[in-house]
N, CA, C and O atoms as a MOPAC input file, in Angstrom:
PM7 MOZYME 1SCF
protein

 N      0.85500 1    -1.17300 1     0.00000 1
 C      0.00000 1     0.00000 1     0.00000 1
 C      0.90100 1     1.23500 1     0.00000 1
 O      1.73200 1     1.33800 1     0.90200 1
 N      0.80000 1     2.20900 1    -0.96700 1
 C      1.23200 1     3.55400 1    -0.60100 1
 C      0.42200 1     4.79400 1    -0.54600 1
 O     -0.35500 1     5.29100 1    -1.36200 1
 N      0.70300 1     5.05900 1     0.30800 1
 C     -0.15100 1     6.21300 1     1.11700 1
 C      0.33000 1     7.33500 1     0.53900 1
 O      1.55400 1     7.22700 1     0.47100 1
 N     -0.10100 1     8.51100 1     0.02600 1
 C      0.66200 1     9.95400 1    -0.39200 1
 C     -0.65800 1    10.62800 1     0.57700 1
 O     -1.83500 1    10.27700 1     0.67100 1
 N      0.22300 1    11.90200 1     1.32700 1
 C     -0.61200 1    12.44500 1     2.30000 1
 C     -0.07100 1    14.10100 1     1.48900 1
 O      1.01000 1    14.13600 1     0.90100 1
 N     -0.65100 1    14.91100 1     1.54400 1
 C     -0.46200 1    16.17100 1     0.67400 1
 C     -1.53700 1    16.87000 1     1.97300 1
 O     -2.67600 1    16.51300 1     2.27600 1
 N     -0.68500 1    17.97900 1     2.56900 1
 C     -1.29300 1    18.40100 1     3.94200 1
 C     -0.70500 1    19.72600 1     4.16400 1
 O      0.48100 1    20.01700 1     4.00600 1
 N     -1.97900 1    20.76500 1     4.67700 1
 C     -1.15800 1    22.23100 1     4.27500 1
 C     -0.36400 1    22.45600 1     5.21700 1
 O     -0.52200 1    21.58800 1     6.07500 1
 N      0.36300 1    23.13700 1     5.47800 1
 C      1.36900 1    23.62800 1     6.41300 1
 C      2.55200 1    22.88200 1     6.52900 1
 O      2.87100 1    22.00000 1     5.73200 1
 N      3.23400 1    23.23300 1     7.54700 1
 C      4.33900 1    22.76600 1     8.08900 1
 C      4.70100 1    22.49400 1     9.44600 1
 O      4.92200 1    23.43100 1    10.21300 1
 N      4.79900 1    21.04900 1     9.89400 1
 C      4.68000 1    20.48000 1    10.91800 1
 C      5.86100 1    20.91300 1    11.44100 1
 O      6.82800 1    20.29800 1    10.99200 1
 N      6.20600 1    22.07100 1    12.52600 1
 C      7.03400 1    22.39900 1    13.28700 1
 C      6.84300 1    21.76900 1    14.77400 1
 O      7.86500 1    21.18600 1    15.13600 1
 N      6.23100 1    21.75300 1    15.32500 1
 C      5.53600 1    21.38400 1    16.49100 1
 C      6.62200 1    19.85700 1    16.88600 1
 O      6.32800 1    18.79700 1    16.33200 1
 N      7.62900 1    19.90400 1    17.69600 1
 C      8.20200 1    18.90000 1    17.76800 1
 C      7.39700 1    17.66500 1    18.66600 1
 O      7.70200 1    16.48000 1    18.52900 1
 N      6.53000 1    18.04700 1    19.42300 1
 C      5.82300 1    16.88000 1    20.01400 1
 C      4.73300 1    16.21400 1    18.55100 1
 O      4.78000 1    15.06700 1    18.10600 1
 N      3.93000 1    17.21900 1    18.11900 1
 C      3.00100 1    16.54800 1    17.36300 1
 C      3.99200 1    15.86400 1    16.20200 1
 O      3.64700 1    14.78700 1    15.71600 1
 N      5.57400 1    16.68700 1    15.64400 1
 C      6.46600 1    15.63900 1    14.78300 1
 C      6.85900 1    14.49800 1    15.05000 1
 O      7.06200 1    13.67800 1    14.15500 1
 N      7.06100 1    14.19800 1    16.46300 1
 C      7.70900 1    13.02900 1    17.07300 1
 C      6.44000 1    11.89800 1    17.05800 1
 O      6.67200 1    10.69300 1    16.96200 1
 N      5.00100 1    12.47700 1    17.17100 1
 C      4.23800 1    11.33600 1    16.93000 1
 C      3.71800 1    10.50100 1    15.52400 1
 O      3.30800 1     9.39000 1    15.18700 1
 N      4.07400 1    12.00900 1    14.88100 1
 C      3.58800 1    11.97000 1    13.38700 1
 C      5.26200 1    10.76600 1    12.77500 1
 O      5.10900 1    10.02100 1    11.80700 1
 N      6.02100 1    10.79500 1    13.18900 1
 C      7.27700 1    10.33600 1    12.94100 1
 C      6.86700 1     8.32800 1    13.43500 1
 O      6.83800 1     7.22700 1    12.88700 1
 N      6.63200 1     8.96100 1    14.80700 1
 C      6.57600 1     7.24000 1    15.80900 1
 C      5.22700 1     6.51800 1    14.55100 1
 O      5.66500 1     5.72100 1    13.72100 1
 N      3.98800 1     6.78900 1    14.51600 1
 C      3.57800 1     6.29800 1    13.79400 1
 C      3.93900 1     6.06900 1    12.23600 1
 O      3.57700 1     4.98000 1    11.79200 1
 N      4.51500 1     6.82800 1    11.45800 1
 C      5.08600 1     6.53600 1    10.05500 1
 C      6.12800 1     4.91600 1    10.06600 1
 O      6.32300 1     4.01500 1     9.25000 1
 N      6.67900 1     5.27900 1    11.73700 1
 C      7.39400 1     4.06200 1    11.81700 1
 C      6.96200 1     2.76400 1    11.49900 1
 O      7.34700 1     1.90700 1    10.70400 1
 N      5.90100 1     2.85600 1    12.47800 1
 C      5.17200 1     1.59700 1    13.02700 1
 C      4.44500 1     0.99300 1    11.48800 1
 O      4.42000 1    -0.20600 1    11.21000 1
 N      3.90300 1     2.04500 1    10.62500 1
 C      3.51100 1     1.60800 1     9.42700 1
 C      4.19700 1     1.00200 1     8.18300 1
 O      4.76800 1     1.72200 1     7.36300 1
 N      4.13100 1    -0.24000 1     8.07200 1
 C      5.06200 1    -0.64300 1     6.38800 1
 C      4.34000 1    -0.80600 1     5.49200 1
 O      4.31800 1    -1.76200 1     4.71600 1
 N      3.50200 1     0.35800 1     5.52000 1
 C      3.26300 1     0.98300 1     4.34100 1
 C      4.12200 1     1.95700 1     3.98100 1
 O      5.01000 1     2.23200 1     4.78800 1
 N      4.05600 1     2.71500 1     2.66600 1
 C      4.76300 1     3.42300 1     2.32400 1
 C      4.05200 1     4.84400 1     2.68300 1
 O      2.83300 1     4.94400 1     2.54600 1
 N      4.78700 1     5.87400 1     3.11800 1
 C      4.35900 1     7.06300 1     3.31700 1
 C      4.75900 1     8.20400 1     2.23800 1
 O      5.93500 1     8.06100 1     1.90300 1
 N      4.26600 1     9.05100 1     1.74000 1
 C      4.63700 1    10.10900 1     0.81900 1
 C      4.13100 1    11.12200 1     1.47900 1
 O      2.90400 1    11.20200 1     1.52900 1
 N      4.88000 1    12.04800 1     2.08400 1
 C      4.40600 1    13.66800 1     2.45700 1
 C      4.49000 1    14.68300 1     1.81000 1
 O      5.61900 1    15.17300 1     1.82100 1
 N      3.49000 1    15.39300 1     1.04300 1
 C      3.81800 1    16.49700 1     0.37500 1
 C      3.20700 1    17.51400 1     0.98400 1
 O      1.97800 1    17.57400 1     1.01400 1
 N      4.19500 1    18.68200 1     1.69100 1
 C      3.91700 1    19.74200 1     2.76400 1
 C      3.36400 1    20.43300 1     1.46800 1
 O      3.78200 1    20.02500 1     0.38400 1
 N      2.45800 1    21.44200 1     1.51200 1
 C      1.75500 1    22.25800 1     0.46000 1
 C      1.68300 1    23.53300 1     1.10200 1
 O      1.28600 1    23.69500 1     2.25600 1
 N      2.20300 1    24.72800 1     0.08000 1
 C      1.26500 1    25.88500 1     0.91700 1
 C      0.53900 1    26.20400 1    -0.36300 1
 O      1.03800 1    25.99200 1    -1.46800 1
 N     -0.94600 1    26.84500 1    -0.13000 1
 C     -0.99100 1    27.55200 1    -1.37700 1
 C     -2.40300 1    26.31200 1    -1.78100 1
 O     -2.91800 1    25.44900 1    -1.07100 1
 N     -2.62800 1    26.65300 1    -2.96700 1
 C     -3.59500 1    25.27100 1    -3.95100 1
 C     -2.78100 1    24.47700 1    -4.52100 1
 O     -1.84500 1    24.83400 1    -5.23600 1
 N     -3.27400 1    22.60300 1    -4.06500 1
 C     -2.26100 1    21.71400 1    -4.08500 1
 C     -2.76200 1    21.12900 1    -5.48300 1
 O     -3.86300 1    20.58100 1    -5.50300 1
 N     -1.95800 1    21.22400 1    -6.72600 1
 C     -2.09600 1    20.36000 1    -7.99300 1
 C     -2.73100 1    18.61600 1    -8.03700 1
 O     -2.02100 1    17.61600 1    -8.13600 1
 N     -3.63500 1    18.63300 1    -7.97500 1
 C     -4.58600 1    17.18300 1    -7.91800 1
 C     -3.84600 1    16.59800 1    -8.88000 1
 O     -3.90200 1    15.48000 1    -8.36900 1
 N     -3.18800 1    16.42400 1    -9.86300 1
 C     -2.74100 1    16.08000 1   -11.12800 1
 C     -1.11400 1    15.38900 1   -10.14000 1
 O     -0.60100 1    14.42100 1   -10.70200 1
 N     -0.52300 1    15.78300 1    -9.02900 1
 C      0.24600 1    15.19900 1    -8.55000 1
 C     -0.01300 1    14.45700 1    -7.86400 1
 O      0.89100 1    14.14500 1    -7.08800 1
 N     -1.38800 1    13.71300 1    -7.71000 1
 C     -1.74900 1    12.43100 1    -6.76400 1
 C     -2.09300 1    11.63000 1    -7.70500 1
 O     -1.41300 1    10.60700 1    -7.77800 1
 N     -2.69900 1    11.72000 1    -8.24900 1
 C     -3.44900 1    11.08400 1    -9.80400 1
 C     -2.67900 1     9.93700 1   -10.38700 1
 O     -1.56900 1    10.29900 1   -10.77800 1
 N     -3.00700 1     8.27400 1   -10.61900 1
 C     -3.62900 1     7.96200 1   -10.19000 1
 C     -4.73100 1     7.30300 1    -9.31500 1
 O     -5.76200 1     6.66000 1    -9.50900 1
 N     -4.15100 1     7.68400 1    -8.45600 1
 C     -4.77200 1     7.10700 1    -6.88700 1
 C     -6.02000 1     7.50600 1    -6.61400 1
 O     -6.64400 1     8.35900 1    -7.24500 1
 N     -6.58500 1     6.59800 1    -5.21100 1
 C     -7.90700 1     7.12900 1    -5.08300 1
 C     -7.57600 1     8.44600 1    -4.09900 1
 O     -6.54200 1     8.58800 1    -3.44700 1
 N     -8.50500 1     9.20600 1    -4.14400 1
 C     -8.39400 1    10.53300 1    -3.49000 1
 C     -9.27600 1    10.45500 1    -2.20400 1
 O    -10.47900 1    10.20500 1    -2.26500 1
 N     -8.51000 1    10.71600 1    -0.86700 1
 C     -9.66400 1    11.13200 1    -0.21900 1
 C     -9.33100 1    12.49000 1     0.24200 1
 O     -8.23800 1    13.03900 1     0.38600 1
 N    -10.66900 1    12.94500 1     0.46000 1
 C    -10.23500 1    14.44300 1     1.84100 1
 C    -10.25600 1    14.59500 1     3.08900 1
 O    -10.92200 1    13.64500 1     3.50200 1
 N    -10.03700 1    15.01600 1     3.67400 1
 C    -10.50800 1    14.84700 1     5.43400 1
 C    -10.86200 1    16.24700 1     5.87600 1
 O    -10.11600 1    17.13400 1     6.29200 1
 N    -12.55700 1    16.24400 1     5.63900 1
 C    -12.85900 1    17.41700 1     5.83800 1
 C    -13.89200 1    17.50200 1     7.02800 1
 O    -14.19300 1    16.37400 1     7.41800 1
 N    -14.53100 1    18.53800 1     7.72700 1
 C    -15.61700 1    18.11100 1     9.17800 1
 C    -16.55800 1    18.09500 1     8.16800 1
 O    -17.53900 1    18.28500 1     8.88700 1
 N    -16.87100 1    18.04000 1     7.40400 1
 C    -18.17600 1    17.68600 1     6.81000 1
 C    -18.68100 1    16.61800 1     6.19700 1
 O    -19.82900 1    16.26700 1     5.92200 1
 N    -17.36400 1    16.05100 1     5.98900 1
 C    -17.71000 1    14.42900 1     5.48900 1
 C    -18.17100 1    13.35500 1     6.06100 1
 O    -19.03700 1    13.66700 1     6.87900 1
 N    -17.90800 1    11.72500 1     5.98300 1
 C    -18.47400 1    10.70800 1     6.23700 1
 C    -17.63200 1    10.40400 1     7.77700 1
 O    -16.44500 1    10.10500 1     7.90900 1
 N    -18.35500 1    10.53500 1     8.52800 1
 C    -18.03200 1     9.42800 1     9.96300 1
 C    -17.66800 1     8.18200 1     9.88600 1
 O    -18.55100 1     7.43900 1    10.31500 1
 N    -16.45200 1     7.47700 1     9.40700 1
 C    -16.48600 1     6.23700 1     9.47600 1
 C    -16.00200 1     5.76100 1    10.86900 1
 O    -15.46600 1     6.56100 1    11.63500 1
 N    -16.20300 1     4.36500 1    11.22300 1
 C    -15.63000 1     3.38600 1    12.57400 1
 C    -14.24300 1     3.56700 1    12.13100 1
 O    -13.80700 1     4.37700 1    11.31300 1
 N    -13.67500 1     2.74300 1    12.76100 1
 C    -12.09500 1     2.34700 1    12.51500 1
 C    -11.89200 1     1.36600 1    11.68900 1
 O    -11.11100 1     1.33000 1    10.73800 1
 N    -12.90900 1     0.23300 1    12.22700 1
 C    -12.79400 1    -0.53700 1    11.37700 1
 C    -13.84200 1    -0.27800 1     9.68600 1
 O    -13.71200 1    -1.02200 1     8.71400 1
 N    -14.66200 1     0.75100 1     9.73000 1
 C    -15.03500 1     0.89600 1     8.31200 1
 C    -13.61100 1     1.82800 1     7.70300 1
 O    -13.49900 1     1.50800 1     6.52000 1
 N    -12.89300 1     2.48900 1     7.94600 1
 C    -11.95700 1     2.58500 1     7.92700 1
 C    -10.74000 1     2.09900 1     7.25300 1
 O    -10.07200 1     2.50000 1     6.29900 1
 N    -10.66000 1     0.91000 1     8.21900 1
 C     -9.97500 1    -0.39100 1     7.61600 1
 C    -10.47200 1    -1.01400 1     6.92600 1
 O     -9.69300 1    -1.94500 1     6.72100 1
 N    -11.79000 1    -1.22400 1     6.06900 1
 C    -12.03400 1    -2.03500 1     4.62900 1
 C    -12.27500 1    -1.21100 1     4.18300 1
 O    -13.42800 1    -1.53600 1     3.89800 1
 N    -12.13100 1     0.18000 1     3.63400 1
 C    -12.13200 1     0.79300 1     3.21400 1
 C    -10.65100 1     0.87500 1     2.02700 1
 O    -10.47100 1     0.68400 1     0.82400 1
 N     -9.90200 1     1.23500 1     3.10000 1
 C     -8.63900 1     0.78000 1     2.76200 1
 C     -7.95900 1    -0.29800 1     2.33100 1
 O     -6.84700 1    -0.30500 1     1.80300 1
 N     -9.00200 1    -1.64900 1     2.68900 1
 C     -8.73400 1    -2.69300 1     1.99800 1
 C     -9.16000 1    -3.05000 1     0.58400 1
 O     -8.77400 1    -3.78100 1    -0.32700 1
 N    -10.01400 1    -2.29800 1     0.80100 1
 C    -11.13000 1    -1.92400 1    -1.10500 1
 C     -9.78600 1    -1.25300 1    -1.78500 1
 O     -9.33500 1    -1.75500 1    -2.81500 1
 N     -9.30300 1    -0.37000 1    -1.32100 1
 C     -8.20100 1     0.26900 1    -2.27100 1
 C     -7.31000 1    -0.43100 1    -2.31600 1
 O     -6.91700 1    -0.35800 1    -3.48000 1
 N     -6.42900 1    -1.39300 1    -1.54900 1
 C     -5.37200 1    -1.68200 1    -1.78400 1
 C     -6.48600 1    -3.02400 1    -2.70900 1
 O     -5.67400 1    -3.39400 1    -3.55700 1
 N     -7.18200 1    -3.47500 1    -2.85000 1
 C     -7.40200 1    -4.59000 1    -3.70600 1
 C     -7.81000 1    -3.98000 1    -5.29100 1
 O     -7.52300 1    -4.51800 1    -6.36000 1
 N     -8.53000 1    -2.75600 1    -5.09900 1
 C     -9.32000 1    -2.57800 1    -6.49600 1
 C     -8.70300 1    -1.09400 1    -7.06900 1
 O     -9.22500 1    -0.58900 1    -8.06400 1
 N     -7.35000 1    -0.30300 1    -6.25400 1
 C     -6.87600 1     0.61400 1    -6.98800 1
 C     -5.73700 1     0.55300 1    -6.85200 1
 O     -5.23700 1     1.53100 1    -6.29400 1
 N     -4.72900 1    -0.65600 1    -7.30500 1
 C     -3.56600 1    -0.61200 1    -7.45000 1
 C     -2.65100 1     0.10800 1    -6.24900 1
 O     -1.55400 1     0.62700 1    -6.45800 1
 N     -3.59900 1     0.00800 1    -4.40400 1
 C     -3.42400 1     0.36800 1    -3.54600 1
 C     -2.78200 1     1.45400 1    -3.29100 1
 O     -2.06000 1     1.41100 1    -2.29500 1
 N     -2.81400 1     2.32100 1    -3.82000 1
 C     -2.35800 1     3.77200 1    -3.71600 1
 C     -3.38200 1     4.72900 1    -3.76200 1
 O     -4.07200 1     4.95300 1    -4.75600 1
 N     -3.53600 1     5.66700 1    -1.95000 1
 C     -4.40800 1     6.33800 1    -1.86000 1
 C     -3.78800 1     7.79000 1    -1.17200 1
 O     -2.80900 1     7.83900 1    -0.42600 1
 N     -4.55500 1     8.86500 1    -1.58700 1
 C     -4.06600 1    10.12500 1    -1.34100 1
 C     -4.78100 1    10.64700 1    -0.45700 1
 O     -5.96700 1    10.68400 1    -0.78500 1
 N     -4.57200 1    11.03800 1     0.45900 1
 C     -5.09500 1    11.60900 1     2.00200 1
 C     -4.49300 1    13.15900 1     1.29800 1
 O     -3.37100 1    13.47700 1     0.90400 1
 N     -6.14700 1    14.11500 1     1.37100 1
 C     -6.01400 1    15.46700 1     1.62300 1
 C     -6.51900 1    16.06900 1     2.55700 1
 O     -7.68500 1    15.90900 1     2.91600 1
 N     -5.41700 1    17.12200 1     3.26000 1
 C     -5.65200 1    18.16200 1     4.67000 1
 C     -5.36700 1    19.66700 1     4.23500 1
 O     -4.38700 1    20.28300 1     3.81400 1
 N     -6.37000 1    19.89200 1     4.46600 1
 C     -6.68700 1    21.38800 1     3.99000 1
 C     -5.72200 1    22.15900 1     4.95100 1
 O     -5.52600 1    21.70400 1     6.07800 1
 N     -5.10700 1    23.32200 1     4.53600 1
 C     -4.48300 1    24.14500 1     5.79200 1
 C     -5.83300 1    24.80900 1     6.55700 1
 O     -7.03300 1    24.54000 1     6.60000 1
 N     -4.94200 1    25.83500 1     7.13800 1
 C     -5.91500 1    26.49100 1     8.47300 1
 C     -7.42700 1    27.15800 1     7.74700 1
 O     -8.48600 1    27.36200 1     8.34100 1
 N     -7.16700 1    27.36500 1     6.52000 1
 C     -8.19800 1    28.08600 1     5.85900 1
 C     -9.74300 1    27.04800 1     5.05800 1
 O    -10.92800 1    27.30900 1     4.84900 1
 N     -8.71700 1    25.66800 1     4.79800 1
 C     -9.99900 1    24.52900 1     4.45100 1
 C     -9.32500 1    24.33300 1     2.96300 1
 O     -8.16400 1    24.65700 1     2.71300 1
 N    -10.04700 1    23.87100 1     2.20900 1
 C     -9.85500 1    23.36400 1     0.95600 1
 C    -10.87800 1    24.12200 1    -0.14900 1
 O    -12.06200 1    23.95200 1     0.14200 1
 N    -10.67900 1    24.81400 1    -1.19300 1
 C    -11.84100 1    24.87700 1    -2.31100 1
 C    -12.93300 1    24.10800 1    -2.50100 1
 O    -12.58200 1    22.93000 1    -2.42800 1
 N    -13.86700 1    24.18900 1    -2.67000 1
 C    -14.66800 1    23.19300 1    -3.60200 1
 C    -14.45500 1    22.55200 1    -4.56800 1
 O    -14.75400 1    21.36600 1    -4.70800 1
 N    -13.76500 1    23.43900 1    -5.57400 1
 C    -13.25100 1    22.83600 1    -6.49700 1
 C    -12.49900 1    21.66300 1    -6.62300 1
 O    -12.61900 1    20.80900 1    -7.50200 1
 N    -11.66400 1    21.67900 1    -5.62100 1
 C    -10.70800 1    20.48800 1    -4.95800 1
 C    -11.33400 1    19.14900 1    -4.65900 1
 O    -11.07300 1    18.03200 1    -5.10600 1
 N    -12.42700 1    19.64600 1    -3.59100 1
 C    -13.40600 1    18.81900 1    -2.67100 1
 C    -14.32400 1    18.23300 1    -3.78500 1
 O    -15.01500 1    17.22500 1    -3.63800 1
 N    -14.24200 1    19.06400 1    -5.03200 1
 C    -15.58100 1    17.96800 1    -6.08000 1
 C    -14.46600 1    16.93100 1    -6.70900 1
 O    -14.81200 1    15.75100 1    -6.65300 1
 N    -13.57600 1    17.11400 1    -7.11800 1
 C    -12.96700 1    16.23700 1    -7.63700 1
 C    -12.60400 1    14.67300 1    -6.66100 1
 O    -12.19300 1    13.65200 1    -7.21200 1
 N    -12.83200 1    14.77300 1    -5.32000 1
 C    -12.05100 1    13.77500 1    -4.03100 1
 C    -13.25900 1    12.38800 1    -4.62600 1
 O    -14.41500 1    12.32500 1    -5.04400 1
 N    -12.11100 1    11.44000 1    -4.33200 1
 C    -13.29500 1    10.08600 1    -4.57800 1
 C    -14.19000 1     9.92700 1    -3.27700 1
 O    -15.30400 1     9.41500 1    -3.38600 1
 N    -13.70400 1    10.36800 1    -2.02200 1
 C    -14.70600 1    10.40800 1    -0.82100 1
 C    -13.91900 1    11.60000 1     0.18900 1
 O    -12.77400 1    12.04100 1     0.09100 1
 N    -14.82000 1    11.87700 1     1.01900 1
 C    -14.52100 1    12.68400 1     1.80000 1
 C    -14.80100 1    12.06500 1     2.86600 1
 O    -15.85200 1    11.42500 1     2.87800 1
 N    -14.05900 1    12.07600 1     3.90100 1
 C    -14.00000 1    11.63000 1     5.33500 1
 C    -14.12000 1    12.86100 1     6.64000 1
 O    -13.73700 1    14.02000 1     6.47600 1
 N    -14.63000 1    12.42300 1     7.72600 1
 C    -13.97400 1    13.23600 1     8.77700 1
 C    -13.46800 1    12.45200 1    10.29900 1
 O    -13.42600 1    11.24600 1    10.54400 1
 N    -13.29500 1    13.02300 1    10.73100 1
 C    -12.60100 1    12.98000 1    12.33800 1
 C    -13.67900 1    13.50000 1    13.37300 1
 O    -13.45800 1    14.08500 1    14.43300 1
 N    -14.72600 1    13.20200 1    12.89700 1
 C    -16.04900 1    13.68200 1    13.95400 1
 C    -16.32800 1    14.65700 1    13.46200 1
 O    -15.77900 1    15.14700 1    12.47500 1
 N    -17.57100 1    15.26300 1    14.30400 1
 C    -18.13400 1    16.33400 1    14.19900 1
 C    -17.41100 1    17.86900 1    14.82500 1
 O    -17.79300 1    19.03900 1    14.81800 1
 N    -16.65500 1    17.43100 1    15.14500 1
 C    -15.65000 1    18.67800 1    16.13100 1
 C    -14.41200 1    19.23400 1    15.23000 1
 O    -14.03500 1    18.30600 1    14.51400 1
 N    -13.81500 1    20.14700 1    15.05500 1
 C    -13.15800 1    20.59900 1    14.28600 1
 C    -11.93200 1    20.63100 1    15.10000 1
 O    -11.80800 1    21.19000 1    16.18900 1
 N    -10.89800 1    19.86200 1    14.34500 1
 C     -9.14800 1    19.61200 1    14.74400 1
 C     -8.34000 1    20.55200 1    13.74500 1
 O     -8.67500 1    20.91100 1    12.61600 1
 N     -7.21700 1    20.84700 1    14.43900 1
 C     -6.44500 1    21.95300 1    13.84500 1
 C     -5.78900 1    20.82400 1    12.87100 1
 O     -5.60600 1    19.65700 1    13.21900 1
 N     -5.41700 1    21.44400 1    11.39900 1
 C     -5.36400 1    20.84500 1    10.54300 1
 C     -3.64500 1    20.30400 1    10.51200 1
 O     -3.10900 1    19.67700 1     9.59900 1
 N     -3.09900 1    20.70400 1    11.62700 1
 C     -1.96100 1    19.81300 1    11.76700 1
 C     -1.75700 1    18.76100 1    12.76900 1
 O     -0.99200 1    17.80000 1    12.85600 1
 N     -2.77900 1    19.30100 1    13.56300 1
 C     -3.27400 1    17.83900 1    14.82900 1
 C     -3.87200 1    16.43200 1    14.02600 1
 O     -3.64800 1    15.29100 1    14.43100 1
 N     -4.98500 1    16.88900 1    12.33900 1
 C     -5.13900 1    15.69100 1    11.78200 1
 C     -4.31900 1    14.70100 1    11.17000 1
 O     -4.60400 1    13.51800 1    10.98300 1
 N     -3.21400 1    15.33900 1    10.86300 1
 C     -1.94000 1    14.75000 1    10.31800 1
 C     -1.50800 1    13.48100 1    11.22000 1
 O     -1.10400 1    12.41100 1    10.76600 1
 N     -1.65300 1    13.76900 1    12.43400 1
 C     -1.25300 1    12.89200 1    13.21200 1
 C     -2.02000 1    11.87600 1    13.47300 1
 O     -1.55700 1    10.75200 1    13.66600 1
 N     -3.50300 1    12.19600 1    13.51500 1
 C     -4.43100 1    11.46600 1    13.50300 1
 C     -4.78800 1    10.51200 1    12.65700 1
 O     -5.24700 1     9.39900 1    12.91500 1
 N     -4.45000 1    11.22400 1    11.17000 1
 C     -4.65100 1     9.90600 1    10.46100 1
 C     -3.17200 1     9.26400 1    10.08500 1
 O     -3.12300 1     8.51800 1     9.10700 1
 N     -2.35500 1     9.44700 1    10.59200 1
 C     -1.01300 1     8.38400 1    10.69500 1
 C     -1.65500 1     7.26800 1    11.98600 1
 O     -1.60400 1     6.04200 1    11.89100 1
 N     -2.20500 1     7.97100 1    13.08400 1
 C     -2.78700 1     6.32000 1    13.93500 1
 C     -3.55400 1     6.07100 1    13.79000 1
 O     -3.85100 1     5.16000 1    14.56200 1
 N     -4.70200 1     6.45400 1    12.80500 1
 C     -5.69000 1     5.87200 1    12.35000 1
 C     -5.27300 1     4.73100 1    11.01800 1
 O     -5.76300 1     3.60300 1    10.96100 1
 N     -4.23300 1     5.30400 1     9.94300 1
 C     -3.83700 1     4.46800 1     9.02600 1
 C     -3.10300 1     3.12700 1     9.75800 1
 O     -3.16600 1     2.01400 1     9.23600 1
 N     -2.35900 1     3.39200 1    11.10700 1
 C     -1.57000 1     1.96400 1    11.92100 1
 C     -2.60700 1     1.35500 1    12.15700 1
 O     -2.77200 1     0.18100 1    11.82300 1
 N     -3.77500 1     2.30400 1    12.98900 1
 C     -5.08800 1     1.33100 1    13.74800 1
 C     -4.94900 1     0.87700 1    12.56800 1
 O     -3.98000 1     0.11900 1    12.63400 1
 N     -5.49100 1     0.89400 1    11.13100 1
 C     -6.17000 1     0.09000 1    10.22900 1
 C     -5.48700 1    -1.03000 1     9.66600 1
 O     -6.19900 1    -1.95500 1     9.27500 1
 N     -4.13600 1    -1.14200 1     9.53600 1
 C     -3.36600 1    -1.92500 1     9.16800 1
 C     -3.46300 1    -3.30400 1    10.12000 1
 O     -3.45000 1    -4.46800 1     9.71900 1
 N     -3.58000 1    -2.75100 1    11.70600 1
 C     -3.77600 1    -3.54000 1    12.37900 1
 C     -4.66100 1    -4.19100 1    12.28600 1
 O     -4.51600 1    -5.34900 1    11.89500 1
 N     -5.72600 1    -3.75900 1    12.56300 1
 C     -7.46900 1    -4.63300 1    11.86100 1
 C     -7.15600 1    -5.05600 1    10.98400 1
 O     -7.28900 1    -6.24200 1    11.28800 1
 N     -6.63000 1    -5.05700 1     9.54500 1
 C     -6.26200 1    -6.10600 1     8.60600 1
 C     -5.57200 1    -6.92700 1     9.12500 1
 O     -6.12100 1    -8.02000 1     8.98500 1
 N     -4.54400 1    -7.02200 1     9.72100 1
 C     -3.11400 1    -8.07100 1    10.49900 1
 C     -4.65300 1    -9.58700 1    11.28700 1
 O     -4.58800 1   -10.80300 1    11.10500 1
 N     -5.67600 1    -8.88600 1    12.00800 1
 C     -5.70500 1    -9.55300 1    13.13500 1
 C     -5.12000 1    -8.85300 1    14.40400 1
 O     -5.66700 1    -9.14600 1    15.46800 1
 N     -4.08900 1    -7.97400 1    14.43400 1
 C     -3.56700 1    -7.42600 1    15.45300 1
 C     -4.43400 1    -6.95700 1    16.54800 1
 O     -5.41400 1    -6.29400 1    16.20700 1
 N     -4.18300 1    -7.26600 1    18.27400 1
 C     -5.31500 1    -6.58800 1    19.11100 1
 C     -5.21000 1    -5.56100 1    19.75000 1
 O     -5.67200 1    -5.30700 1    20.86200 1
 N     -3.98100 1    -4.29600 1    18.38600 1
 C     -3.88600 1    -2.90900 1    19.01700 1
 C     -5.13900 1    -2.55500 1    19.32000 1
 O     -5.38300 1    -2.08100 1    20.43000 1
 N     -6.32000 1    -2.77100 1    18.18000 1
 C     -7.60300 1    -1.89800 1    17.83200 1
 C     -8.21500 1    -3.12800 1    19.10600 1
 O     -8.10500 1    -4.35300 1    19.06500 1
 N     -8.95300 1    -2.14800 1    20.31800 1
 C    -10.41600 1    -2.92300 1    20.85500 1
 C    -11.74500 1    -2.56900 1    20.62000 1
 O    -12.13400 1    -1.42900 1    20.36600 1
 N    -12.46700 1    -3.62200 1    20.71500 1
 C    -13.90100 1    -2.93500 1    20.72500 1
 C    -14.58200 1    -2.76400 1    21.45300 1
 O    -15.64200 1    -2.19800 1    21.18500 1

């Protein structure tokens, strides 16, 4: 599976780097970070499936989550693009083109706190594929 994550800003924050780091570890998947400032060229993820991670999107479990991700690594040549809007959000324009849009609840996370979030959400999910009993229910 390779993951390309394209996420606005720049993760200075040495605690939230050190987690964003510990989890990249733990994952053998492949990670691709492309720090963005500005409007991020969709044509450089392409062709992968696209998601966004916006508060307005779909609530998934962890484990919908994880077959989610298992749908891609079986039916798109497993390469999926995680987009994080900077502090300002994402266009529409952007957001019509995404194959799904996701969120992190109904509560709004600073868009470099999600970075981190979905690095242990992508481990949780790997794990639920393994069998692993990081993830409980």
């Amino acid at each position: 599976m390779h993951i390309i994550l394209a996420a606005g800003g720049r993760l200075k924050n040495p605690v939230l780097k050190a987690l964003y780091d510990e989890y990249k570890k733990r994952l053998n998947w492949k990670v691709t970070l492309f720090e963005v400032e500005g409007k991020f060229a969709l044509t450089q993820c392409l062709p992968s499936y696209t998601i966004i991670l916006d508060e307005k999107g779909d609530d998934l479990t962890s484990n919908e989550f994880a077959r989610l991700l298992e749908t891609i690594r079986s039916h798109h040549q497993g390469k999926v693009t995680f987009i994080i809007g900077g502090a300002e959000g994402l266009p529409q324009d952007i957001k019509s083109k995404a194959n799904k849009i996701i969120s992190f609840g109904k509560l709004t996370w600073p868009h470099l706190l999600v970075r981190v979030l979905l690095m242990e959400q992508l481990y949780r999910a790997q794990q639920i594929l393994k069998g692993h009993p990081y993830h409980r229910e």
